[in-house]
N, C-alpha and C positions, 0 to 999 in steps of 0.2 A: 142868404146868410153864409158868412166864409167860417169853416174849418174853427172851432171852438178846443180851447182846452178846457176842462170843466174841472179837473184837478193836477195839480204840480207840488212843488215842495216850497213852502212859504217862505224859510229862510232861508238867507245866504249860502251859510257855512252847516254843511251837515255833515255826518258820517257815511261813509261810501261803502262799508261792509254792512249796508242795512238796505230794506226794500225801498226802491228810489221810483215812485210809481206817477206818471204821467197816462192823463185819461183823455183822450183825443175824441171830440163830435162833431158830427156835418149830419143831420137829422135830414138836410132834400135831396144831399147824392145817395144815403145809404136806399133811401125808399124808393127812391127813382131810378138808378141805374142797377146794374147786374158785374157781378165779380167784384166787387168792391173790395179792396183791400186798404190797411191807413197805414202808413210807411211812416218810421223814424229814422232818421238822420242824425248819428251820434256825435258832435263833435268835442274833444280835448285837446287842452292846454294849456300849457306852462304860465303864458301871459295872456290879459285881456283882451281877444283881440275879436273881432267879429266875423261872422260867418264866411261873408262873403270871399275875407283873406284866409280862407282855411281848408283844410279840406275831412270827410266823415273817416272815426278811424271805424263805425259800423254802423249798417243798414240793416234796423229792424224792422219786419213787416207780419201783421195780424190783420183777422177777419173780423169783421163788428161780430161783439158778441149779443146775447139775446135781447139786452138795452139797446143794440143799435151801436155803441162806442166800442172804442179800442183803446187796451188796457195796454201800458207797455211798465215793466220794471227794468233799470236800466243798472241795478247792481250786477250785475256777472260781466257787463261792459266798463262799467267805473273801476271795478274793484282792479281790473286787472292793470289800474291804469295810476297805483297808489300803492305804495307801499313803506317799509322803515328805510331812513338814511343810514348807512351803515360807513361812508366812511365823510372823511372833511372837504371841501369845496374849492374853488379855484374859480374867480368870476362869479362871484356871490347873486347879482342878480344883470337884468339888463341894464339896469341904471349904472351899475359898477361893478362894469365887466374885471377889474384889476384887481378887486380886492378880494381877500380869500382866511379862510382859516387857518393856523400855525401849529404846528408840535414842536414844542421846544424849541419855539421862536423861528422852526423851519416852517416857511410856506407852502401849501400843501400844491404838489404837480404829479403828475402821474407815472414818473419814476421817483417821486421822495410823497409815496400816501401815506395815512395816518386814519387810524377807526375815528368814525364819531366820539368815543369815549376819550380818547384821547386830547381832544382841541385844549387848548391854554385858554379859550376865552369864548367867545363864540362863534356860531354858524350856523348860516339858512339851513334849510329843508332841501334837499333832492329832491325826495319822492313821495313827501308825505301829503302833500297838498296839488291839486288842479283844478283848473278850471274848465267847467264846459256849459254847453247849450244844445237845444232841438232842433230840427226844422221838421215839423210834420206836413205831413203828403199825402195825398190820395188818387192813388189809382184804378179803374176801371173801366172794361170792352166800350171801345171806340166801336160805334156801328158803324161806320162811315167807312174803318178801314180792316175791321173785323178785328181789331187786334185791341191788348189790356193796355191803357199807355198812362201815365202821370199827367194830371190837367195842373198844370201850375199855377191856375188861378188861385188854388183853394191852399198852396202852403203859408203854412204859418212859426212862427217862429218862438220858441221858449222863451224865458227870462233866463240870466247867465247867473251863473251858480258854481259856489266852490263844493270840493267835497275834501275830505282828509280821509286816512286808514285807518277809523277807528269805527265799534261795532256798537251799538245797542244790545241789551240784552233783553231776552223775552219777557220781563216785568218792566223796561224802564217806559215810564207814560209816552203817550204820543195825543199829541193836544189836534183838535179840529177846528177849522178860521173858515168858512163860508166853505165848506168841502176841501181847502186846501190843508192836509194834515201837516204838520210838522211838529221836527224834536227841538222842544225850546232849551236854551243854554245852562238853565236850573233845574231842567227836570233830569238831565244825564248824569244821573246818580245812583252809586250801585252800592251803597251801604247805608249812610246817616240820614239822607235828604237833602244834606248840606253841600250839593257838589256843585261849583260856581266852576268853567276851566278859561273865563275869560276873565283877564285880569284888569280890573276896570274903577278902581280906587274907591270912592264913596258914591258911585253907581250900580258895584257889585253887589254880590250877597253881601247878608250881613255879617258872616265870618270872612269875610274878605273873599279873593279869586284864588284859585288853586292854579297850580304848576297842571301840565296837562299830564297828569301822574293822580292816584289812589292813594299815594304812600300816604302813612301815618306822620304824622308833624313831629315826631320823635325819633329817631333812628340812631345807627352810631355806625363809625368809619374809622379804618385804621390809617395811618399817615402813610400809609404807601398804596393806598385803593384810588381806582379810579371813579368822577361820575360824573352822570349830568344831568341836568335841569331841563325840560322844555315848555315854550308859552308863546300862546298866540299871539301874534304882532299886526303895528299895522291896520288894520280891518275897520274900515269905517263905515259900516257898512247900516244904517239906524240903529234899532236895541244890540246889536253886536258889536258897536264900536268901542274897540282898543286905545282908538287915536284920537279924541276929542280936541278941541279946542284949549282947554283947562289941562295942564302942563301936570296938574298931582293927580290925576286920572289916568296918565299915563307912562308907561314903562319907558322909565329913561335909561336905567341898567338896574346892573345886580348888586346887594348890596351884600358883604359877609362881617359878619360881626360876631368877634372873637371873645369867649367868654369865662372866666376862670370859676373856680370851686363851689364861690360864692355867685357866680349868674355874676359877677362883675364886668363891664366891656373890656380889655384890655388889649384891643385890637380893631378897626373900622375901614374896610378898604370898599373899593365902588368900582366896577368895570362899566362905562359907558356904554351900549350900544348904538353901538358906530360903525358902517362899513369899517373902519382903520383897525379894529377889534375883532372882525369876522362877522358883527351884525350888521344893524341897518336898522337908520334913526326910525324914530315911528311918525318921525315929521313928512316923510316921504312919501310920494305921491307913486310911487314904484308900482302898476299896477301884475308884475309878474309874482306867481304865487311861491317863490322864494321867499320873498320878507316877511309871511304873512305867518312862519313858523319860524322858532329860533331856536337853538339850543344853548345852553351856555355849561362849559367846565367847571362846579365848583369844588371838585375831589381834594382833597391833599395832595396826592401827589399831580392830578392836573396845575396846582399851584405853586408843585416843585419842579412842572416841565414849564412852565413862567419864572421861571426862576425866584420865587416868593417864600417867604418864611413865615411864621407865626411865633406867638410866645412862648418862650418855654412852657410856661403855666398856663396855660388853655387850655380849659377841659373840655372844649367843642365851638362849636361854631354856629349861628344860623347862618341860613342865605335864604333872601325875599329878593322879588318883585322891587323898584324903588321910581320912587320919582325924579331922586337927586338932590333934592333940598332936603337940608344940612337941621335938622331940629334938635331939641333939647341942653341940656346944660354940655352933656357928655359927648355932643359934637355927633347922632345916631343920624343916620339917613332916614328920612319917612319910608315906611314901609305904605304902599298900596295893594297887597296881597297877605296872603297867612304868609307866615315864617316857620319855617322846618329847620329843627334843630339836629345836629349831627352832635353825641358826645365823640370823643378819641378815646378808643382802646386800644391797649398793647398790640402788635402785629402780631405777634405770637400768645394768643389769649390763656392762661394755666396750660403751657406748653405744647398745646396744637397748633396746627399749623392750618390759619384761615383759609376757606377758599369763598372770592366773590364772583356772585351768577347774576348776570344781568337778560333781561327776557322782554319782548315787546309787550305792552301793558295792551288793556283793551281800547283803549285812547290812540295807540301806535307810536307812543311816545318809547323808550327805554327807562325800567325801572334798574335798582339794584339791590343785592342784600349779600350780605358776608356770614356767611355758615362759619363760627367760632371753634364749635364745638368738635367732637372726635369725629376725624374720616376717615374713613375705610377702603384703599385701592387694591384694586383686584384685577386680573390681567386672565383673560378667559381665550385659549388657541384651539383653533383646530390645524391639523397637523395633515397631508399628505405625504403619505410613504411610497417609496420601490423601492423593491430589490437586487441590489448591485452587485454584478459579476466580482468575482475575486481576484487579485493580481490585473496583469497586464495583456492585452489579447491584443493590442496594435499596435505590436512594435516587432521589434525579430526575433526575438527568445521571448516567452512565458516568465515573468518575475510575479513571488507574491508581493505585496505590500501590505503593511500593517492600518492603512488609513481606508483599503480598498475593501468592498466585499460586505454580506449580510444586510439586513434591511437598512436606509437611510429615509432620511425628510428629503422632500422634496420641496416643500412649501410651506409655511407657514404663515394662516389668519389671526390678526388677533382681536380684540378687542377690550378699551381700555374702561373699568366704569368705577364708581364712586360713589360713597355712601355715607350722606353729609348728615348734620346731626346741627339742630340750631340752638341756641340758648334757650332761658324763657324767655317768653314774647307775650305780648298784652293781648287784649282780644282787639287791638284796629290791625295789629301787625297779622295777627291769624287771619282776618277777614284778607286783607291784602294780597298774603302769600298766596291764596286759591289763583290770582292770575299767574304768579311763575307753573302752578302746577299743572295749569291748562294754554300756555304760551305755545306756540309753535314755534316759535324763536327765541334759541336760550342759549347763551354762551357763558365761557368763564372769561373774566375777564384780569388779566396775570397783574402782577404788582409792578410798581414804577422800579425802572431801570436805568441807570444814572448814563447808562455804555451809550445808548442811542439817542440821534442817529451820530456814527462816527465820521466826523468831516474828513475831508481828500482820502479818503479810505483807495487804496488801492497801488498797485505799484508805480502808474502814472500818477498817483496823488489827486486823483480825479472820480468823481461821482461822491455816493454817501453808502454805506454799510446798509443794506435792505434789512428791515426790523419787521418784515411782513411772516405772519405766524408768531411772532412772539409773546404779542399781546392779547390777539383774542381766539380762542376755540372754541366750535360749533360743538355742541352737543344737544343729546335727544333723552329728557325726561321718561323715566322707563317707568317710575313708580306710579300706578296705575289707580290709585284712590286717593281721595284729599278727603280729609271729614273737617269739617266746621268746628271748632272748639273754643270755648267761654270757659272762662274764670268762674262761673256761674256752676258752669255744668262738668267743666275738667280739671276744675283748682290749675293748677300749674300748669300751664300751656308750652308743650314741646313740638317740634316737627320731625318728620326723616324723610329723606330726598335721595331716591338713588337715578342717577346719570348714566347713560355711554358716552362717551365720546365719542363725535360722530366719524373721524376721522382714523382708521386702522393705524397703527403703529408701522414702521416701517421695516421689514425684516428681510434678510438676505434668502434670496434662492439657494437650493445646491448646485 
């Protein structure tokens, strides 16, 4: 009997910040030989490719344990091998190595980059997705040559499997198939039950497929904030297919539908996903795990660095999922997912001045939210001092000076932090916000700026004005408790959020 796996991970596409457990058995070598050990062979990557063209980026190796098998978790190996896209593309996938994402109609190259939040339209995944496989192996004392050596009769080889950087939580189910456990695509749900994140038309839930985002279907954006959307593409993979046959099952683009006082349309536009767009049709056989994540810009002002306008009279917006076909009297795109509706409020909300913090969600997607309400900046230094000789002692005569002498700084740290304040918010926004409060990645993300990027910038009239730090800064959530609040139980639901910025202010030496 060869080398048995007895448990692996059933679907496809799972979470890669969760236990990723492969159980390896050979019941005649463990009883019969001596030192036995059962060797995994990790392999990752970008595109489908197979073993043999590959090479391991790690070699794990374990003892049978008291059943005789070897248990291996291959999360602390995946994970490291996944993470958020944080800026725009160039060579979107293997199939179209040309095509790439744009800010403000500039193509994105590695002297003119651009944040993820930024794109006019869309673009793949960097980091969010891979692909990989096993080779299990078994080792043990050669009498022949005295020595422990690999019998390669007995390796065997996994099934191939995507993972993404997003995490399970310690209540979300985890279903069991003949020993083969896995997280099925309706159970990764971390609030109503209702959490569908493939977008799958009238094969999805029955509230439609979600954005790979928690957020609440209600929100609101000011005309000068950035965001974006992300969803699974691509993926054909049986009960996980994105890409069916049936054309309104699948994600043809995005559709925004401009809405005035009365919920009237008075607006309808449609971004195809298309490589020529920064996506990648879902018709594609592309098997590199770029296509298989997408993001798309639907911010206000991502749709003023597209150079696009809206009606005056637009009280907000949705954007969905679409299939492209054109239905109803009023000319609406069929929607194939929920629709998440954005109201517009003033930039300057009763005279504050907004700040938007965007955070990796636990999906590994980027969420957003805009803090209206009063903030509070506070500039916190420490200070090193000496004490400076008076007048002039290296030169040829002693002169006092009036700038010289008595204690001075030396140095000065600072640190910048902030102390935001949110509207009311319902109880799906309050369930929601718990992931900014627990994000490890959290930035502000600044408002649209008409200046960038400035063409032939320079006194040869050559390159472009670098807009790097303008737009987004790193900062490190310091408020150290979140509590859960309902209408139920707190009438008015408010938040507070205090920040550092992760980045010291820049201050002169003496």
């Amino acid at each position: 009997m060869s080398l048995q796996l007895t448990q692996q991970p059933y679907l496809v596409l799972a979470p890669g910040d969760t236990p990723t457990i492969f159980t390896a058995s050979a019941p005649s070598v463990v009883t019969a030989q001596t030192n036995v050990k059962f060797l995994c062979e990790v392999y990752v990557h970008r595109t489908y490719i197979p073993i043999s063209s590959n090479f391991p980026v790690a070699t794990l190796k374990t003892s049978p344990n008291a059943a005789g098998v070897g248990i291996f978790d291959l999360e602390p190996v995946l994970s490291a091998y996944i993470n958020c896209s944080f800026e725009g593309r160039r060579g979107i996938t293997t199939n179209d190595p040309n095509s790439c994402s744009t800010f403000k109609n500039t193509q994105f190259e590695s002297s003119k980059p651009h944040s993820i939040h930024q794109i006019d339209r869309f673009c793949t995944n960097e980091f969010n997705m891979n692909w990989y496989q096993c080779r299990f192996r078994i080792e043990y004392l050669n009498t022949s040559t005295g020595r422990v050596e690999i019998n390669d009769f007995w390796d065997r080889e996994s099934v191939i499997r995507l993972i993404y950087n997003g995490v399970l939580t310690n209540t979300n189910p985890l279903t069991y198939y003949n020993d083969w456990y896995y997280s099925d695509p309706q159970d990764v749900q971390y609030e109503d039950g209702s959490g569908d994140y493939l977008i799958r038309g009238a094969s999805g839930s029955a509230l439609g497929g979600r954005f790979i985002s928690n957020m609440p279907e209600q929100q609101y954006i000011t005309e000068n904030d950035y965001g974006t959307v992300a969803f699974f593409n691509c993926i054909r993979f049986g009960p996980l297919a994105t890409n069916p046959s049936n054309n309104k099952r699948a994600i043809e683009g995005i559709a925004l539908r401009f809405y005035d006082a009365a919920d009237a349309t008075v607006q309808m536009n449609f971004y195809s996903n298309v490589p020529a767009n920064g996506g990648k049709d879902r018709h594609c056989n592309d098997l590199d795990a770029s296509s298989y994540w997408i993001y798309f810009g639907h911010g206000l002002a991502n749709m003023k660095g597209r150079n696009e306008t809206w009606p005056a009279n637009s009280a907000g917006y949705e954007v969905y999922a679409s299939s492209g076909v054109v239905i109803g009297e009023d000319d609406h795109y069929e929607s194939i997912g929920r629709k998440y509706r954005f109201d517009i409020i003033p930039e300057d909300c009763k005279g504050y001045e907004s700040v938007r913090l965007v955070w990796q969600n636990r999906l590994g997607a980027w969420d957003y939210y805009t803090f209206t309400k009063k903030s509070i900046k506070r500039l916190k230094t420490k200070r090193k001092n000496y004490q400076q000789l008076e007048g002039t002692w290296n030169e040829a005569v002693w002169r006092p000076k009036d700038h010289l002498g008595g204690m001075k700084v030396f140095d000065v740290k600072a640190t910048e932090s902030l102390t935001l304040n949110t509207d009311y918010v319902d109880n799906a926004t309050a369930a929601w916000l718990e992931e900014l409060f627990t994000s490890s990645q959290v930035y502000i993300i600044n408002k649209f700026s008409a200046t960038n990027p400035v063409y032939n910038f320079g006194a040869l009239g050559m390159g472009f004005a670098r807009y790097i730090h303008k737009y987004t800064e790193p900062v490190i959530v310091t408020s150290s408790k979140y509590t859960k609040k309902t209408k139920a139980n707190d009438g008015l639901i408010k938040y507070t959020l205090t920040i550092d910025k992760s980045k010291a202010p820049n201050i002169q030496r003496a």
